[in-house]
N, CA, C and O of each residue as an XYZ file, in Angstrom:
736
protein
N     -86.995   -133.591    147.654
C     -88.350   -133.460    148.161
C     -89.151   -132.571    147.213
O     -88.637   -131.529    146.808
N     -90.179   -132.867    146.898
C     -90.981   -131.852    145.878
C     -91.920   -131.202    146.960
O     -92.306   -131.633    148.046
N     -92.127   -130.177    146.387
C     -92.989   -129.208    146.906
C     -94.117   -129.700    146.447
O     -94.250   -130.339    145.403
N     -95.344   -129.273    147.589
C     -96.700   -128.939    147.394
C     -97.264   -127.736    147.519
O     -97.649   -127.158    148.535
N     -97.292   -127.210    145.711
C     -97.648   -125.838    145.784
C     -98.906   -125.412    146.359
O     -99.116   -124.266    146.758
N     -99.771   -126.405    146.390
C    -101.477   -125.654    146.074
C    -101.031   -125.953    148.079
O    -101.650   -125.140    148.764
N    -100.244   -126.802    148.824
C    -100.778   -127.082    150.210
C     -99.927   -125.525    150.797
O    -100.351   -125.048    151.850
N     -98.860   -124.870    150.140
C     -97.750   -123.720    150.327
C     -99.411   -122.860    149.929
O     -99.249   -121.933    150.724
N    -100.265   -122.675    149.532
C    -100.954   -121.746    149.378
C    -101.996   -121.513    150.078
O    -102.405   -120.373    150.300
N    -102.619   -122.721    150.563
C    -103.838   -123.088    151.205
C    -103.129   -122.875    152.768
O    -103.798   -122.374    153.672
N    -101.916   -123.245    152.950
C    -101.369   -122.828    154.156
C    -100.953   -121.673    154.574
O    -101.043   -121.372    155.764
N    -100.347   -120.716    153.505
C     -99.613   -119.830    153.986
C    -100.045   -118.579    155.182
O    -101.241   -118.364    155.379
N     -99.169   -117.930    155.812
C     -99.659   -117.697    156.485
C     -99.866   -115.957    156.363
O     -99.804   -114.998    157.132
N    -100.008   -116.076    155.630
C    -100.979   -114.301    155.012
C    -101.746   -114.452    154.072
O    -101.582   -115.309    153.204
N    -103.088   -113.299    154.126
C    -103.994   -114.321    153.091
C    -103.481   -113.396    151.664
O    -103.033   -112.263    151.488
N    -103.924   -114.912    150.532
C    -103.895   -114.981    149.596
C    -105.364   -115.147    148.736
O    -106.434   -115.608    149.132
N    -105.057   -114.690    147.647
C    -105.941   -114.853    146.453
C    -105.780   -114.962    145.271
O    -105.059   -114.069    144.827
N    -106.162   -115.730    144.477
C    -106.121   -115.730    143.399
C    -107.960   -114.961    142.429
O    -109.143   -115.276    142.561
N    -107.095   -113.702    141.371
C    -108.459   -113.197    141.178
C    -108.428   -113.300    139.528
O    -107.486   -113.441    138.748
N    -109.593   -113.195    139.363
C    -109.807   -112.942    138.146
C    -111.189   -112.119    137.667
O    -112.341   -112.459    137.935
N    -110.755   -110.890    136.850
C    -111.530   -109.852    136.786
C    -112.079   -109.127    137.875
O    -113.275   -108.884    137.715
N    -111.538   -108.661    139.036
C    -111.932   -108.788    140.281
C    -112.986   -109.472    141.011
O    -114.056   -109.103    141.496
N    -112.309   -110.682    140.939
C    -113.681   -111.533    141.497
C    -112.722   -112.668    141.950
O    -111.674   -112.925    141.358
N    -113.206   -113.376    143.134
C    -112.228   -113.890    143.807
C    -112.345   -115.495    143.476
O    -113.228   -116.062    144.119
N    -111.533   -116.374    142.502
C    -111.233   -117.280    141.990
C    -110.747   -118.485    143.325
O    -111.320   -119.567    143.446
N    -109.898   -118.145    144.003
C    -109.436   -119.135    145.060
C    -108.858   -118.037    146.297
O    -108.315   -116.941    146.152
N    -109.209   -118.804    147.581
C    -108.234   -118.018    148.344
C    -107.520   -119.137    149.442
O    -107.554   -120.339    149.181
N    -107.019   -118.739    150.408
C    -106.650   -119.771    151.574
C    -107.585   -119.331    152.794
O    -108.480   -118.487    152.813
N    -107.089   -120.182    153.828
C    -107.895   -120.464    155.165
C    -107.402   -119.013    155.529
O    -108.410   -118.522    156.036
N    -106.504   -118.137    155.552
C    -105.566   -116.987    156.460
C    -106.306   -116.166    155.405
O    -106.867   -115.354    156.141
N    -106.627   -115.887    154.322
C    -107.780   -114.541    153.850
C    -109.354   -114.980    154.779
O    -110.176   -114.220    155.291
N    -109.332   -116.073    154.737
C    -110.689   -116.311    155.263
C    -111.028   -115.923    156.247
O    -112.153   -115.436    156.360
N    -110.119   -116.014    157.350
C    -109.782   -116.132    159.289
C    -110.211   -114.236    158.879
O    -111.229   -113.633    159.221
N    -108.892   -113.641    157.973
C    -109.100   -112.635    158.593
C    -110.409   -111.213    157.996
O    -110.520   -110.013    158.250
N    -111.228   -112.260    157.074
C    -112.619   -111.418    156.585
C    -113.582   -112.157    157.372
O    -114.686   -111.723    157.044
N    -113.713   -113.076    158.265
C    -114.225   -113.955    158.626
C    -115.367   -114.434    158.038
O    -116.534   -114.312    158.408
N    -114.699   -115.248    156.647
C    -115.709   -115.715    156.067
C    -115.074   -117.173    155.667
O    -113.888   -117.455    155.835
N    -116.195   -118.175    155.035
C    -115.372   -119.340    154.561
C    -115.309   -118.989    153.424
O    -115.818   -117.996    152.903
N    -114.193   -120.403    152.631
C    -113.530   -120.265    151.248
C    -115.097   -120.171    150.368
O    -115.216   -119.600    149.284
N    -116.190   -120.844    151.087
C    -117.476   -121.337    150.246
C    -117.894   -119.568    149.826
O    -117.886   -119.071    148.700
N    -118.213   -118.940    151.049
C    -118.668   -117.500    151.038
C    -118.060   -116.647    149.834
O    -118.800   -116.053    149.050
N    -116.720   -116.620    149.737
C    -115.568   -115.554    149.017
C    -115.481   -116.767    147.609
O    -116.088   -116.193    146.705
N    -115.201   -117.565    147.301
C    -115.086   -118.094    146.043
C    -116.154   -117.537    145.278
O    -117.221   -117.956    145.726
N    -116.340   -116.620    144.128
C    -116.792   -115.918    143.355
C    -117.742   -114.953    143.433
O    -118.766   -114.649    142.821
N    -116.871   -114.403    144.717
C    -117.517   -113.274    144.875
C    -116.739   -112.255    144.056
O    -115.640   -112.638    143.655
N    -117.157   -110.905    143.709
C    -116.297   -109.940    143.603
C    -115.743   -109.357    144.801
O    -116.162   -109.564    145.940
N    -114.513   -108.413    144.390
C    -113.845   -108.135    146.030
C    -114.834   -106.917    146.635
O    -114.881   -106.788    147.859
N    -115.639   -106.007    145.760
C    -116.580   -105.467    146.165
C    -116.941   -105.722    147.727
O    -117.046   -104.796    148.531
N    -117.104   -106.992    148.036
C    -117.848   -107.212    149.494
C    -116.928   -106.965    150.092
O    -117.274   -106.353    151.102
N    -115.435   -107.158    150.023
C    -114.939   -106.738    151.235
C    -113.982   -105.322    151.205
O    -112.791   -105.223    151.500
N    -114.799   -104.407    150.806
C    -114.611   -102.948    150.831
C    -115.731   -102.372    151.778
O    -116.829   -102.875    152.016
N    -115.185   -101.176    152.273
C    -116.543   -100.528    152.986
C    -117.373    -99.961    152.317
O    -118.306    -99.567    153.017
N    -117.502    -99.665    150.976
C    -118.268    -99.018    149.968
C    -117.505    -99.287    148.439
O    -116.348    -99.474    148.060
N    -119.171    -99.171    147.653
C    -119.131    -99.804    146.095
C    -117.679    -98.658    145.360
O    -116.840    -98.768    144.466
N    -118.069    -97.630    146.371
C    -117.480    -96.493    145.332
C    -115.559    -96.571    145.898
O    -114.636    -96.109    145.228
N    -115.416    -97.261    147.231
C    -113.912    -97.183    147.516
C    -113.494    -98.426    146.388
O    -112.572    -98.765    145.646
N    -114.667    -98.783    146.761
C    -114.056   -100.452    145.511
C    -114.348   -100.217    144.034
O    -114.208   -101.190    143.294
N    -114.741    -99.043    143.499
C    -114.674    -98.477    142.288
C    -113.272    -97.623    141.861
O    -112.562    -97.917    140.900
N    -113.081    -96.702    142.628
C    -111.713    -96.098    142.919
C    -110.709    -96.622    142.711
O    -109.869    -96.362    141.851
N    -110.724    -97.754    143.832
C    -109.163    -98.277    143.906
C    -109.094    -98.905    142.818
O    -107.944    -98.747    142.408
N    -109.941    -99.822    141.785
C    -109.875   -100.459    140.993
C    -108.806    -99.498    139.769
O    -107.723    -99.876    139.324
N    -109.642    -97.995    139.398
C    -109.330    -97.417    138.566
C    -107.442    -96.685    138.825
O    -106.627    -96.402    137.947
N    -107.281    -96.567    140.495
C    -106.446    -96.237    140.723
C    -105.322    -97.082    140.671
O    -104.223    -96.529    140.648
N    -105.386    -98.533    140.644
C    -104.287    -99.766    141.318
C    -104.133    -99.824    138.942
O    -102.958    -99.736    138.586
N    -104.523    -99.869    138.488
C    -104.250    -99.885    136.890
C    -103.027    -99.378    136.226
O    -102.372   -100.138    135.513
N    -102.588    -97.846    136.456
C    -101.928    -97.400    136.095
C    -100.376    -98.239    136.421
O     -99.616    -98.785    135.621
N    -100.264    -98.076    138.030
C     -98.997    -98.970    138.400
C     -99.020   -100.558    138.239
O     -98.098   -101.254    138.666
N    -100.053   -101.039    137.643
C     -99.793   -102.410    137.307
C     -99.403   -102.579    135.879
O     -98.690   -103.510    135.504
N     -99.926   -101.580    135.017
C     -99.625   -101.768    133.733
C     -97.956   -101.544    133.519
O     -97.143   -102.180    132.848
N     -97.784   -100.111    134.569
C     -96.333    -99.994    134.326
C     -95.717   -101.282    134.987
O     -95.512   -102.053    134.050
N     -95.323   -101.879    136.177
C     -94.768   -102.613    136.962
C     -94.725   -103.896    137.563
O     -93.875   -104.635    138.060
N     -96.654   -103.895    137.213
C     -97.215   -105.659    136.956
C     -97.426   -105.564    138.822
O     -98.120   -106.435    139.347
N     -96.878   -104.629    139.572
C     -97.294   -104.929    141.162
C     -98.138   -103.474    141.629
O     -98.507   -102.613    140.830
N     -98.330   -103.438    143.059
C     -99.445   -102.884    143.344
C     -99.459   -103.070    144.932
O     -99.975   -104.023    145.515
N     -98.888   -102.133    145.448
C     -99.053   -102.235    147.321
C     -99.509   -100.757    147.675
O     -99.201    -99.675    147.177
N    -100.425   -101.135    148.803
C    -101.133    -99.810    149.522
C    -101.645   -100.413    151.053
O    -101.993   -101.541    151.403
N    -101.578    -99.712    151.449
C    -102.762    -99.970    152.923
C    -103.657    -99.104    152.997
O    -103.507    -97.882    153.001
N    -104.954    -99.910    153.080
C    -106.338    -99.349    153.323
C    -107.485    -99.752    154.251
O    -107.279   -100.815    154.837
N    -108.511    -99.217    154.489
C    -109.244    -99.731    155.206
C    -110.301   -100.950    154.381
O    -110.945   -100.652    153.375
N    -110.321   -101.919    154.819
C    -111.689   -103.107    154.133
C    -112.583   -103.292    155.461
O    -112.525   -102.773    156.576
N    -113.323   -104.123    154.953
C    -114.488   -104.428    155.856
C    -114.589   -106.096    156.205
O    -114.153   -106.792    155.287
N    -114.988   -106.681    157.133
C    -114.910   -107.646    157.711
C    -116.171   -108.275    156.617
O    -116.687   -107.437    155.878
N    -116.611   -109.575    156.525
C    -117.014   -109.872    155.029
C    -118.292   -110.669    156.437
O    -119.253   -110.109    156.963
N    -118.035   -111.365    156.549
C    -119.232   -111.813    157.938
C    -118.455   -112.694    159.508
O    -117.238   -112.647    159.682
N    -119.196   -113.279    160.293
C    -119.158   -113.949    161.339
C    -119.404   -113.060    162.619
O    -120.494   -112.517    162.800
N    -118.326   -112.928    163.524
C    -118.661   -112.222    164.959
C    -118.708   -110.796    164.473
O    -119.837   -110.321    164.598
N    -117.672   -109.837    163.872
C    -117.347   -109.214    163.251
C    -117.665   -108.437    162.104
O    -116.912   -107.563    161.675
N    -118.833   -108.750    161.561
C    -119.666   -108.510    160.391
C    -119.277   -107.352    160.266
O    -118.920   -106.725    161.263
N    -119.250   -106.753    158.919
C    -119.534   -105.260    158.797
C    -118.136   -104.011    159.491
O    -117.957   -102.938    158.915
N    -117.351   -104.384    160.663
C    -116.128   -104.114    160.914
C    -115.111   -103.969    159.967
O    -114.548   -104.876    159.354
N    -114.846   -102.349    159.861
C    -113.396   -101.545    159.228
C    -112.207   -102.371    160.095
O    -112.345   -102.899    161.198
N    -110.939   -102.319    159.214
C    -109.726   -102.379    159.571
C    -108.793   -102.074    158.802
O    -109.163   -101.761    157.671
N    -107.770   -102.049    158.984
C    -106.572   -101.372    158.305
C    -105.916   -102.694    157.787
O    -105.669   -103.665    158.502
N    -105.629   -102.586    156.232
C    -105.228   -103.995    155.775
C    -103.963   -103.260    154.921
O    -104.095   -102.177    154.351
N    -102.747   -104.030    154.939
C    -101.763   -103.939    153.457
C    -102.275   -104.913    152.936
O    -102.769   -105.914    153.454
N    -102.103   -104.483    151.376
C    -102.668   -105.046    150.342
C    -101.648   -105.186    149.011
O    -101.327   -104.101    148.525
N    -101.091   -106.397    148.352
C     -99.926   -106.342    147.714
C    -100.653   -106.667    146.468
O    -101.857   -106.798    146.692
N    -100.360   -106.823    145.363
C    -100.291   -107.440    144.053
C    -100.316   -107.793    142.523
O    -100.444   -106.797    141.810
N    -100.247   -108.684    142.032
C     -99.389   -108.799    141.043
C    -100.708   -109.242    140.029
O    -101.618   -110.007    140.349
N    -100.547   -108.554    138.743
C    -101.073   -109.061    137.368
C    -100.532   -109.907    136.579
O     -99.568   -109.779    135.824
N    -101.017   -110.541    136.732
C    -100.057   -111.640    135.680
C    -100.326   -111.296    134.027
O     -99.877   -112.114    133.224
N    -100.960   -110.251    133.573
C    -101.202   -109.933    132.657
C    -100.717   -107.970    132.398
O    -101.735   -107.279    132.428
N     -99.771   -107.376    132.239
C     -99.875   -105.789    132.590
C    -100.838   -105.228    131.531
O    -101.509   -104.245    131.846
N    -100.970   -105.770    130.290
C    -101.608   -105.115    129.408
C    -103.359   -105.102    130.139
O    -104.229   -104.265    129.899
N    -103.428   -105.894    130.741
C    -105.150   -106.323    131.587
C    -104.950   -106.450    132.506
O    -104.857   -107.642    132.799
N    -104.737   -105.508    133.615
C    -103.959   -106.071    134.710
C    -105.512   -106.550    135.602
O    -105.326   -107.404    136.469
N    -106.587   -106.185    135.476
C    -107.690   -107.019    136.308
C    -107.989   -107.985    135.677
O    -109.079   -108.458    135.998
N    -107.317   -108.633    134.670
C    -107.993   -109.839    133.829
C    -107.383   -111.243    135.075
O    -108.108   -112.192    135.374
N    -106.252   -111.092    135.513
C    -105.934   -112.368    136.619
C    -104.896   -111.867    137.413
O    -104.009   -111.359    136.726
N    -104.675   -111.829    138.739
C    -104.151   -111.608    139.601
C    -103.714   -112.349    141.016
O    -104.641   -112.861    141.644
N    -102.854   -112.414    141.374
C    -102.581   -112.948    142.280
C    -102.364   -111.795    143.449
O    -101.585   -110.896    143.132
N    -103.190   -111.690    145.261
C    -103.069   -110.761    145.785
C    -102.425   -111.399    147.088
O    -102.287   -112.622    147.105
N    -102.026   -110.647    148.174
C    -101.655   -110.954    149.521
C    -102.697   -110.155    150.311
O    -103.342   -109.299    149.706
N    -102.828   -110.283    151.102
C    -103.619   -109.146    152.777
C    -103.227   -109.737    153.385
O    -103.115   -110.958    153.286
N    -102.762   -108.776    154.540
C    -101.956   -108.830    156.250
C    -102.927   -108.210    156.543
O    -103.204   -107.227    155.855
N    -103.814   -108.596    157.723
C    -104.422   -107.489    158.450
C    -103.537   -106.633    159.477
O    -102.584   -107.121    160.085
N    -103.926   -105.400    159.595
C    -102.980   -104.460    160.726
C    -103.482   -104.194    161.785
O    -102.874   -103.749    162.759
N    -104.910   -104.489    161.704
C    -105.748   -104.523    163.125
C    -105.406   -104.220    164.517
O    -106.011   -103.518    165.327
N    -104.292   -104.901    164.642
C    -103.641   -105.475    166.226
C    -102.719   -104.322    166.281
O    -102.665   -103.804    167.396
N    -101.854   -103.693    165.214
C    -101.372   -102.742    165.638
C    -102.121   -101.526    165.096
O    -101.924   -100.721    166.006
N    -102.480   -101.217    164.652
C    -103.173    -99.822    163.689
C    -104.893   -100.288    163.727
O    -105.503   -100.666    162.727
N    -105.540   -100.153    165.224
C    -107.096    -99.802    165.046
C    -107.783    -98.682    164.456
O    -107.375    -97.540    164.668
N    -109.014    -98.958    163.571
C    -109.496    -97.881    163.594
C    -110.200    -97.229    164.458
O    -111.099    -97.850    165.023
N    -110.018    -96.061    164.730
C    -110.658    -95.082    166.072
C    -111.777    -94.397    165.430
O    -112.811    -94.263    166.085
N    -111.711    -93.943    164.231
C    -112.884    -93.184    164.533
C    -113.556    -93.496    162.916
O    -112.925    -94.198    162.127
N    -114.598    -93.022    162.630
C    -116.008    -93.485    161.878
C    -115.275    -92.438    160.620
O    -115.216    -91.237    160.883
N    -114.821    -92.845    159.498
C    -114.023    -91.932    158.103
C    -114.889    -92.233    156.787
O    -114.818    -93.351    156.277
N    -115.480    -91.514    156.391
C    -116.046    -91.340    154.935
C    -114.823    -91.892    154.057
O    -113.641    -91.562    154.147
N    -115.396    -92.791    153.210
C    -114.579    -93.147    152.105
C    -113.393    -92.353    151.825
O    -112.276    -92.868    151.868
N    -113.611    -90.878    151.483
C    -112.973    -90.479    150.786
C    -111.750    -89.693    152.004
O    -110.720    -89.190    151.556
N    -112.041    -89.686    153.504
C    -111.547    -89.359    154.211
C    -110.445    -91.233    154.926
O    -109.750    -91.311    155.939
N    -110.631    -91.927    154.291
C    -110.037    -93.471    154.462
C    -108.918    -93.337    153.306
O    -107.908    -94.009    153.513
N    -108.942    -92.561    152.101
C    -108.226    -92.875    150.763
C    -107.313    -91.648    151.238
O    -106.089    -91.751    151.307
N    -108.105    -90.325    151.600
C    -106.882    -89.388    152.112
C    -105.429    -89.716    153.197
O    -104.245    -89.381    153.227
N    -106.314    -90.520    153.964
C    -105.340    -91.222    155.385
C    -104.819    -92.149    155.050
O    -103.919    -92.375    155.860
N    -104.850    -93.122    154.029
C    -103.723    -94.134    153.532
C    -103.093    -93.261    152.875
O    -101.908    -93.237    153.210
N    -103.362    -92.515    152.069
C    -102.000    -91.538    151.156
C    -101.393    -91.112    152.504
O    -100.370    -91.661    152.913
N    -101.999    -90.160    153.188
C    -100.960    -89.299    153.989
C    -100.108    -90.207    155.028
O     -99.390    -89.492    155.727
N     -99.999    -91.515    155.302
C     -99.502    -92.795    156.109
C     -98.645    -93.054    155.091
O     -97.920    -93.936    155.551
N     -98.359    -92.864    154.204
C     -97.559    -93.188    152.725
C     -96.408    -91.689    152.669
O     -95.439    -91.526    151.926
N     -96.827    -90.977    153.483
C     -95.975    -89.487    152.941
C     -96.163    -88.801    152.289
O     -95.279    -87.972    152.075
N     -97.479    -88.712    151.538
C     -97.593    -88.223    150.304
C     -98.250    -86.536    150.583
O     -99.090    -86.355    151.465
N     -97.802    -85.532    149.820
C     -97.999    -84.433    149.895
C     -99.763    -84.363    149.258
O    -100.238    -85.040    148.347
N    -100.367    -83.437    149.999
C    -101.310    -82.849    149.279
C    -101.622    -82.851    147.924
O    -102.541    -83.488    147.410
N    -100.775    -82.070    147.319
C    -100.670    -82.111    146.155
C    -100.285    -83.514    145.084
O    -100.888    -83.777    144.043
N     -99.294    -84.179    145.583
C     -99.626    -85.991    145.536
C    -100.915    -86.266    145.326
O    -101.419    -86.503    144.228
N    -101.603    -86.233    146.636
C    -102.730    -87.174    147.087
C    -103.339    -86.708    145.984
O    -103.605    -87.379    144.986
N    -103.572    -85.513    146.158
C    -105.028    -84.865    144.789
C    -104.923    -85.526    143.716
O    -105.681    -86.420    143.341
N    -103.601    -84.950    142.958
C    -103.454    -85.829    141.824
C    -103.816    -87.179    141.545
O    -104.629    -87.394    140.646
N    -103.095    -88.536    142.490
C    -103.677    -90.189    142.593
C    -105.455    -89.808    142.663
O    -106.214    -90.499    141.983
N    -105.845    -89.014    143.268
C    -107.473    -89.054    144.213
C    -108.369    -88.411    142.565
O    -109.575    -88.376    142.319
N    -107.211    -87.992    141.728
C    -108.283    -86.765    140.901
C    -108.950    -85.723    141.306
O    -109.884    -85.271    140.643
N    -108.448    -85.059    142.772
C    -109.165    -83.917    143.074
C    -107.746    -82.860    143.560
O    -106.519    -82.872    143.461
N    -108.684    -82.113    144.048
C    -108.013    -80.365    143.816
C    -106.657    -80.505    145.105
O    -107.095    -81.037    146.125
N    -105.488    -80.207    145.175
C    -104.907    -80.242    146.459
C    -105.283    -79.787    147.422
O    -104.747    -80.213    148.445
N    -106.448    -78.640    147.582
C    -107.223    -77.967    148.842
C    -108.129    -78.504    149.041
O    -108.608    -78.254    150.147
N    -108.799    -79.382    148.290
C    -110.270    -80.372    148.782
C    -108.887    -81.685    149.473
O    -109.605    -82.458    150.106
N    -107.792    -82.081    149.581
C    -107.693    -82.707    150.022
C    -106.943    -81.984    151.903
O    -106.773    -82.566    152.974
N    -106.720    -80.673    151.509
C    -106.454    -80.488    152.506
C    -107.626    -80.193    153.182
O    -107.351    -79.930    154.353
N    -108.938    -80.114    152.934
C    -109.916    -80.002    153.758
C    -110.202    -81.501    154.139
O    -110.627    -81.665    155.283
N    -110.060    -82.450    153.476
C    -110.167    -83.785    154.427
C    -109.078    -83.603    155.209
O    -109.665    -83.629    156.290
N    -107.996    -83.447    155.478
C    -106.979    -83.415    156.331
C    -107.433    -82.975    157.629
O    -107.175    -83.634    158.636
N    -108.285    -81.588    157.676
C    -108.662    -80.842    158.292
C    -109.613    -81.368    159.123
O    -109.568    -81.116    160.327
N    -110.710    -82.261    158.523
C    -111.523    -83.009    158.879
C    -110.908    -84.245    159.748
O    -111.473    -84.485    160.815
N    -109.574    -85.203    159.296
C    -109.044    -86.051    160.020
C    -108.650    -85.648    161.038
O    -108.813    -86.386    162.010
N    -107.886    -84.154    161.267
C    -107.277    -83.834    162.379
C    -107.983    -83.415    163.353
O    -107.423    -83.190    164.426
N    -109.768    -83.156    163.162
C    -110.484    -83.017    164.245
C    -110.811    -83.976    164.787
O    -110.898    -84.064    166.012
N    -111.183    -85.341    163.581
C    -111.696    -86.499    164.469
C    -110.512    -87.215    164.855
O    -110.759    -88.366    165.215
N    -109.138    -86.838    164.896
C    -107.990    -87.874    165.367
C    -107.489    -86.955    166.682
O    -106.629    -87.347    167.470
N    -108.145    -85.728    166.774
C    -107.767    -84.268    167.497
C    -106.055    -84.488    167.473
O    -105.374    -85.061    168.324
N    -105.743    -84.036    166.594
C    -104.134    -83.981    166.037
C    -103.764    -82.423    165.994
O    -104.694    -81.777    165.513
N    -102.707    -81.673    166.349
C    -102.661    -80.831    166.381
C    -101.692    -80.397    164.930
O    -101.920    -79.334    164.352
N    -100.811    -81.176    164.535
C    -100.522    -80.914    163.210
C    -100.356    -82.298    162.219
O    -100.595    -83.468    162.518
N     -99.878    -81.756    160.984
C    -100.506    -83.076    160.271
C     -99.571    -84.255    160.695
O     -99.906    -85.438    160.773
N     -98.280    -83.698    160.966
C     -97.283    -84.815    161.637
C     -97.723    -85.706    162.578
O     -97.510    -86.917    162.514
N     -98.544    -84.958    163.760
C     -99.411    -85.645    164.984
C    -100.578    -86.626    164.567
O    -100.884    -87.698    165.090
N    -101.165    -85.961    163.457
C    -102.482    -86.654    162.330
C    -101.507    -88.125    162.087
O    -101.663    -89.118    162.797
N    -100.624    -88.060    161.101
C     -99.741    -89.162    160.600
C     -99.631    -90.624    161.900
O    -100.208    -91.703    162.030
N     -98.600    -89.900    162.625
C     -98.712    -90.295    164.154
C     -99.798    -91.441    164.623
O     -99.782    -92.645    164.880
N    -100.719    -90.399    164.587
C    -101.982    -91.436    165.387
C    -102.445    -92.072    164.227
O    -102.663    -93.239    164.554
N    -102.688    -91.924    163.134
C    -102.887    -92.904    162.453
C    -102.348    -93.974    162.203
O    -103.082    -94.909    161.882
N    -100.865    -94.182    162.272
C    -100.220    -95.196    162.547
C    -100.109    -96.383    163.623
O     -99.859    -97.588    163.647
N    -100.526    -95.063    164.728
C    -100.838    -96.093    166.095
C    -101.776    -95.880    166.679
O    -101.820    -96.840    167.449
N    -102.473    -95.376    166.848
C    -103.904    -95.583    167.107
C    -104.944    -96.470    166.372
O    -106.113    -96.499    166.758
């Protein structure tokens, strides 16, 4: 029996993309469902639109480079934004996988995955960019001093976002912070 690759792609059931230069070349019906947009909308767009801001989608760009050049892959969970339909404009918590098919250029073509986490991991409360990039590191384990370093800032400016998460998650330590971010 031969396979049908392009129908294994258009079907599968987590969304996919195919990118090039960050800009979205092809995707399937399951990226679409879950930005709620059609293939017409997202075919050459940049992924820009479905970030909550120019500058998280500036960031991650500069940040996802380093481990692709070394490793050619690239997984994180973050918050994106719903791209249009009922939903417009709506944060959620997405894993995000993928691969360069190029390491020396790793945004020159790419192949990506997204699972939305929605259903188990809502977002509760309203997070500044840079308070969304702190809370996927610290959901990852990553020490302060970690985070700063990936983030380019000081380990005490990140413990003051911490500080900031644990009022709006009202967490009493960062373990409890971790916690509800996971399930809440």
């Amino acid at each position: 029996m031969d396979l049908d690759y392009h129908l294994a792609f258009t079907q599968a059931p987590v969304g996919l993309v195919l990118s090039r230069n960050r800009a979205i070349v092809d995707c399937n019906a399951h990226l679409c469902e879950i930005f709620g947009a059609s293939r017409e909308q997202l075919i050459g767009q940049s992924f820009q639109v479905l970030y909550p801001s120019a500058d998280e989608f500036l960031r991650t760009g500069e940040r996802i480079v380093p481990p692709l050049n070394q490793h050619g892959t690239y997984s994180d969970e973050r918050i994106m934004r719903r791209f249009d339909g009922r939903f417009k404009g709506q944060t959620f918590w997405c894993h995000v996988t993928g691969r360069a098919l190029n390491r020396e250029a790793p945004h020159e073509a790419g192949i990506w995955c997204f699972e939305d986490l929605s259903a188990r991991r809502p977002v509760k409360a309203e997070l500044t960019p840079r308070e969304r990039e702190v809370a996927a590191h610290l959901m990852q384990g990553l020490t302060s001093k970690q985070t700063g370093k990936l983030l380019d800032i000081s380990h005490r400016t990140v413990e003051i976002y911490r500080a900031r998460l644990m009022r709006k998650y009202q967490a009493h330590t960062a373990a409890d912070l971790v916690h509800k971010l996971l399930t809440n």
